[in-house]
C-alpha positions in Angstrom: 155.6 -78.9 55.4 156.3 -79.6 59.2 158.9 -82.4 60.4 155.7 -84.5 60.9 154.3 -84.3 57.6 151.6 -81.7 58.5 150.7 -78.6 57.3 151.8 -75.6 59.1 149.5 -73.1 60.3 150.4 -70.2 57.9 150.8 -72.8 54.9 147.2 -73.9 55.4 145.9 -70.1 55.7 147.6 -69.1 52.5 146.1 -72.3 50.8 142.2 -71.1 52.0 143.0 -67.9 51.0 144.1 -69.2 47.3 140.7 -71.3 47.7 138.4 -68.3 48.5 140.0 -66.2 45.4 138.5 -69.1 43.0 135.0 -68.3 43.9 134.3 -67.0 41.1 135.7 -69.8 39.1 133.8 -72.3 41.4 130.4 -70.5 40.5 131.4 -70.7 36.9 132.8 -74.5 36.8 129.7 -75.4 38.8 127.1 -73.9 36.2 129.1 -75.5 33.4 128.7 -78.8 35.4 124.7 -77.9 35.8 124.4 -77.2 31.9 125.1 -80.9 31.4 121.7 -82.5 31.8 123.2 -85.8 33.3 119.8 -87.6 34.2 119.5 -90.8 35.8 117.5 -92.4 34.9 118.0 -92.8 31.9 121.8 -91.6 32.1 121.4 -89.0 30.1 125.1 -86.9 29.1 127.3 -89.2 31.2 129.9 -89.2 28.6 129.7 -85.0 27.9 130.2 -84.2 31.6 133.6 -86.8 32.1 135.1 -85.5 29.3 134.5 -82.2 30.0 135.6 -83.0 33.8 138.9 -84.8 32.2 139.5 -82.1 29.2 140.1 -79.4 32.4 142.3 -82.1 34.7 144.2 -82.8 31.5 145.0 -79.2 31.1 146.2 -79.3 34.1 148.6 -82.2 34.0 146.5 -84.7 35.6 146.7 -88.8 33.7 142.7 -89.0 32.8 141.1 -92.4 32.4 137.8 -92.9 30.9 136.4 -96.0 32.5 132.8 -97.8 31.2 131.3 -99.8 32.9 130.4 -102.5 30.7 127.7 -105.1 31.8 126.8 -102.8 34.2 123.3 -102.7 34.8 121.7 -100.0 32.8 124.8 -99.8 30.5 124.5 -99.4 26.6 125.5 -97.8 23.4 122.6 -95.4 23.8 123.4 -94.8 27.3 127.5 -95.8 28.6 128.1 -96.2 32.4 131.3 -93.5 31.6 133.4 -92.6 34.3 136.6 -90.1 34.6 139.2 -90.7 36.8 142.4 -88.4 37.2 145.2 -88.6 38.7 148.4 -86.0 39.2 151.6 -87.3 41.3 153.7 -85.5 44.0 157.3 -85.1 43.8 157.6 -88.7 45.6 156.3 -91.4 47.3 153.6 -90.7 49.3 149.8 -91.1 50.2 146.6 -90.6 47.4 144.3 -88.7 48.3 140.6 -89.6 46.0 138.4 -87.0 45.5 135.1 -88.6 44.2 131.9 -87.3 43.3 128.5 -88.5 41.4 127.6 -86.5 38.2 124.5 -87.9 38.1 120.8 -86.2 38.8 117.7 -87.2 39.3 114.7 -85.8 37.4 114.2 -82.4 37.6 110.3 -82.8 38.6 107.8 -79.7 38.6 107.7 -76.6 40.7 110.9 -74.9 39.2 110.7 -71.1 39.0 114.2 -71.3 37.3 115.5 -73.4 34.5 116.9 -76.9 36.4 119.4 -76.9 33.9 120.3 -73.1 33.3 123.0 -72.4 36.4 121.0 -69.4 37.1 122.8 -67.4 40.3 120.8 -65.5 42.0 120.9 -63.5 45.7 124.3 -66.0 45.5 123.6 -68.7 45.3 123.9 -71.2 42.2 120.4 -72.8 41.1 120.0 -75.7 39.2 119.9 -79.4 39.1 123.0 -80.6 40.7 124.1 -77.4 42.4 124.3 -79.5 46.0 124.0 -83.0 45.1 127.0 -82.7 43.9 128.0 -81.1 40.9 128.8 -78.3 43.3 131.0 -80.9 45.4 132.9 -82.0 42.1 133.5 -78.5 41.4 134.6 -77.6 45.0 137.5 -80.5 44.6 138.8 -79.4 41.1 139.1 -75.8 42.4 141.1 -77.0 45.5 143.3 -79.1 44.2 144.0 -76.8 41.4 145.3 -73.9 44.3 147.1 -77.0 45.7 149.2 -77.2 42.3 148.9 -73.5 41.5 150.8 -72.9 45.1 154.3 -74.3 44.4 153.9 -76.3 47.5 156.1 -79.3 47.4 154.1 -82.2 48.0 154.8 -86.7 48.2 152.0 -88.6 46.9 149.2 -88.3 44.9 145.9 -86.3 44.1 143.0 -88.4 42.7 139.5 -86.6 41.5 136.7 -89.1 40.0 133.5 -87.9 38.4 131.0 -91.1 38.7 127.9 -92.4 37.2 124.5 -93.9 38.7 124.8 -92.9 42.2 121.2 -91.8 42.4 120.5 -95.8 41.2 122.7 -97.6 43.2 126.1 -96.9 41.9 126.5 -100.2 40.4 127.7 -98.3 36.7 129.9 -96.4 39.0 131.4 -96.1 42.9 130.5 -100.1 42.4 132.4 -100.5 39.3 135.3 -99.0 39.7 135.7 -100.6 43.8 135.1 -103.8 41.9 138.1 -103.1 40.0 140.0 -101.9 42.7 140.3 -98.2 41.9 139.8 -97.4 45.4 141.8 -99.9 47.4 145.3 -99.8 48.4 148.4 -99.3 47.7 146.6 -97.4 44.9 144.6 -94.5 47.1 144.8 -94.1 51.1 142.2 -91.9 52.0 138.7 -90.7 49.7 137.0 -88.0 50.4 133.2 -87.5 49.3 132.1 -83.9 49.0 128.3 -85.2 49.7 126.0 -81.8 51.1 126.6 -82.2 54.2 126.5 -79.2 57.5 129.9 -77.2 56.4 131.3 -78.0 59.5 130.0 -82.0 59.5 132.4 -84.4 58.4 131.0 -88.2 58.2 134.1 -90.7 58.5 131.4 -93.3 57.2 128.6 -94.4 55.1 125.6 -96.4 55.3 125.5 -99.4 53.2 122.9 -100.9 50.8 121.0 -104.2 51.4 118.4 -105.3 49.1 115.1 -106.6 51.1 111.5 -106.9 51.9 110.8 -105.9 55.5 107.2 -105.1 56.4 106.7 -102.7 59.8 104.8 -100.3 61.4 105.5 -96.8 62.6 106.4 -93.7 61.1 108.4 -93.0 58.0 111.6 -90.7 57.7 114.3 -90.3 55.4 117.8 -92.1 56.5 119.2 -88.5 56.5 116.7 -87.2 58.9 115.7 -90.6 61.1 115.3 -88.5 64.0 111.4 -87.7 62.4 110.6 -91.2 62.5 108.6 -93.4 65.2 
């Protein structure tokens, strides 16, 4: 660490090079995360993928809290609203950083030429349900923070990573939930970062909120990602 609290130059290099030797584990964590058929709707195989997510943080020292989101719409027996969220601590006081992610998919749909649940690589790249939106982005953030620990950098603070439900419908069994309950706010977590598929050099230091109404116009339609196609 630098006088100001920064990372030096050299200490940053060696970390992305610790980063770029887990490839291989990425790919593998990332099928393992695809295999999981976490469909939303219904919620299919919310509470196999958290405890898988948890089982590996755990290993790794992190406190792992299983959170439901009872009440919530679309919560039930048949289907839980379950939510991991982990936590490791520095060696003192500090900022959290929150690592979150949705492990939820929609519908695979028709036109695959691979299984959407199979994590098939091929030409190198990772297909499946999830691989992007953002299983891939889940498994980018345990991989990272596990060269973090695995460095023997001395570090103040602490290192969150959430895997959360219903993000494709709303988010209200999960981001929703657990801001309701103040997982997110401080002095518990500082900063979150959101490993959404975004350009690899785009960072978004935002987002778009939801509002619920009927507006009737005229024009062309586009996606909110892409508004730049719409009239």
């Amino acid at each position: 660490m630098g006088g100001n609290g920064r990372l030096g130059t050299d200490v940053r290099e060696t970390l992305f090079r610790r980063v770029e030797d887990r490839a291989g584990d990425l790919v593998d964590l990332t099928r393992d995360l695809i295999r999981i058929p976490t469909i939303n709707p219904p919620g299919d195989a919310y509470t196999p993928c958290a405890e898988f997510v948890g089982r590996r943080l755990a290993a790794r020292g992190f406190q792992v809290r299983y959170v439901r989101a009872e009440g919530s719409i679309g919560d039930s027996d048949r289907y839980p609203r379950t939510n991991v969220v982990a936590r490791i601590e520095g060696r003192g006081p500090g900022p959290c950083v929150h690592f979150n992610s949705h492990i939820d998919v929609v519908a695979a749909g028709a036109g695959w030429t691979v299984d959407p649940f199979g994590g098939e690589v091929r030409d190198g790249k990772v297909y499946g349900r999830g691989s992007c939106d953002m299983k891939g982005g889940l498994a980018a953030s345990i991989v990272a923070v596990e060269a973090i620990l695995d460095s023997g950098l001395p570090w103040n603070g602490a290192l969150e990573i959430s895997g959360t439900v219903d993000e494709e419908s709303g988010g209200y069994g999960g981001v929703g939930y657990l801001a309701g309950q103040g997982f997110f706010s401080r002095p518990r977590v500082d900063h979150v970062i959101i490993p959404e598929p975004l350009n690899v050099d785009r960072v978004c230091i935002g987002h778009r909120g939801v509002w619920w109404a009927e507006i009737e116009t005229k024009g062309r339609i586009a996606h909110g990602s892409m508004p730049f196609l719409g009239d």
